[in-house]
Legacy VTK file of the C-alpha trace (Angstrom):
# vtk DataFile Version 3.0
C-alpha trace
ASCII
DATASET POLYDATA
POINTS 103 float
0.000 0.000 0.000
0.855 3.750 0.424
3.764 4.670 2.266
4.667 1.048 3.034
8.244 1.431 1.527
9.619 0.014 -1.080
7.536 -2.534 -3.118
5.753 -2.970 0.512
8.691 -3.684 2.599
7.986 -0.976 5.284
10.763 -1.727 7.176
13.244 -0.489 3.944
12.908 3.322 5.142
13.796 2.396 8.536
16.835 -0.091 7.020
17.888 3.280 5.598
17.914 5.879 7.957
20.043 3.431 9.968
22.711 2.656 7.391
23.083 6.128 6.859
23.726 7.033 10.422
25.829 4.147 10.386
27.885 5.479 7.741
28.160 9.044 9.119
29.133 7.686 12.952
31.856 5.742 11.309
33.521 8.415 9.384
33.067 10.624 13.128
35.099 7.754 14.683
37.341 7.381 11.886
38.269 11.246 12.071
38.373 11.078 15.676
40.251 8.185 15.912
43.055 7.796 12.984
45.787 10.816 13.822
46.478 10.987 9.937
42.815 11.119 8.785
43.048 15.033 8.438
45.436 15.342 6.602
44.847 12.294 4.123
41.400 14.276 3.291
43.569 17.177 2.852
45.544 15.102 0.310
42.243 13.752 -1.419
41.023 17.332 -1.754
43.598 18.931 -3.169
44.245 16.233 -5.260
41.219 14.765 -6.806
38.496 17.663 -6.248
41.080 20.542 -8.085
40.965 17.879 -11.266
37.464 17.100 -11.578
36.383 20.933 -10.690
39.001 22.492 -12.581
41.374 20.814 -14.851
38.434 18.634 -16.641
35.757 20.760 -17.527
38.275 22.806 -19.151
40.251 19.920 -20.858
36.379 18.740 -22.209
35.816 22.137 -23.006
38.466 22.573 -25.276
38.260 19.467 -26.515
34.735 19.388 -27.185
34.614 22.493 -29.490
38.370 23.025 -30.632
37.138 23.898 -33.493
35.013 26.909 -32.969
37.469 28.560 -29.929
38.678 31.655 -30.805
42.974 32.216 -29.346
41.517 34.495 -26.611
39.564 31.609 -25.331
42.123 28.560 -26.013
44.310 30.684 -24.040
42.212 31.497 -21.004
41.365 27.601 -20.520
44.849 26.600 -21.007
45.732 29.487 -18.005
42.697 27.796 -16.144
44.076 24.594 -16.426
47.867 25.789 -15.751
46.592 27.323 -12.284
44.436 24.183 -11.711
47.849 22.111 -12.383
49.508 24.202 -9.744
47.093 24.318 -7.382
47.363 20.139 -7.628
50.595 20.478 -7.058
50.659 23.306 -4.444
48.352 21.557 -1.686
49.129 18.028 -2.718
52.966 19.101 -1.699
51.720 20.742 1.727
49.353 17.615 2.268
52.592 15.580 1.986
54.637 17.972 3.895
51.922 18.028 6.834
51.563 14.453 6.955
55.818 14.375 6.980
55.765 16.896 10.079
53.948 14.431 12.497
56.551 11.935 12.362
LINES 1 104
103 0 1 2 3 4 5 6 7 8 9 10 11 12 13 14 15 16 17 18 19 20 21 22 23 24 25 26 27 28 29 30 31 32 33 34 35 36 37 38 39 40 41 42 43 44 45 46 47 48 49 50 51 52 53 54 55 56 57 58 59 60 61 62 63 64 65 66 67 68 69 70 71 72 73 74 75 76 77 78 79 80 81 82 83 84 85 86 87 88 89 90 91 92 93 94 95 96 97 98 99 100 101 102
């Protein structure tokens, strides 16, 4: 019937509100809990969110319609994509150093 759930399991809603605060206490105790955690996010961040925010949609970009880019706008994604790069390389290099400092 209505609002039983999912194809009239009721209990599935219930089965899902606990795995998710299952999942969300475990990542608490994991960041509590691991002394490196912090600073292998940092790593992650810098790493893969800079590539798939930055460097990418301006690599598909000019990919995608090299063709009909005028110079002025080649250029300005390639300088996106150059800061991107060094931004990368920047806090992937202080991640590294960070995580080198607590030994």
């Amino acid at each position: 019937g209505e609002g039983d759930g999912v194809d009239g399991d009721w209990g599935a809603p219930l089965k899902a509100r606990l795995m998710r605060t299952g999942l969300g206490a475990g990542a608490l105790l994991t960041a509590a809990k691991v002394p490196f955690f912090a600073v292998f996010m940092s790593l992650i961040g810098s790493f893969l969110t800079l590539t798939v925010s930055v460097i990418f949609p301006s690599a598909c970009y000019l990919r995608m319609f090299e063709d009909e880019l005028t110079d002025n706008e080649r250029v300005a994604n390639w300088a996106i994509m150059l800061l991107g790069g060094f931004c990368v390389v920047a806090g992937s290099a202080s991640a590294i150093n960070a995580a080198l400092d607590q030994f």
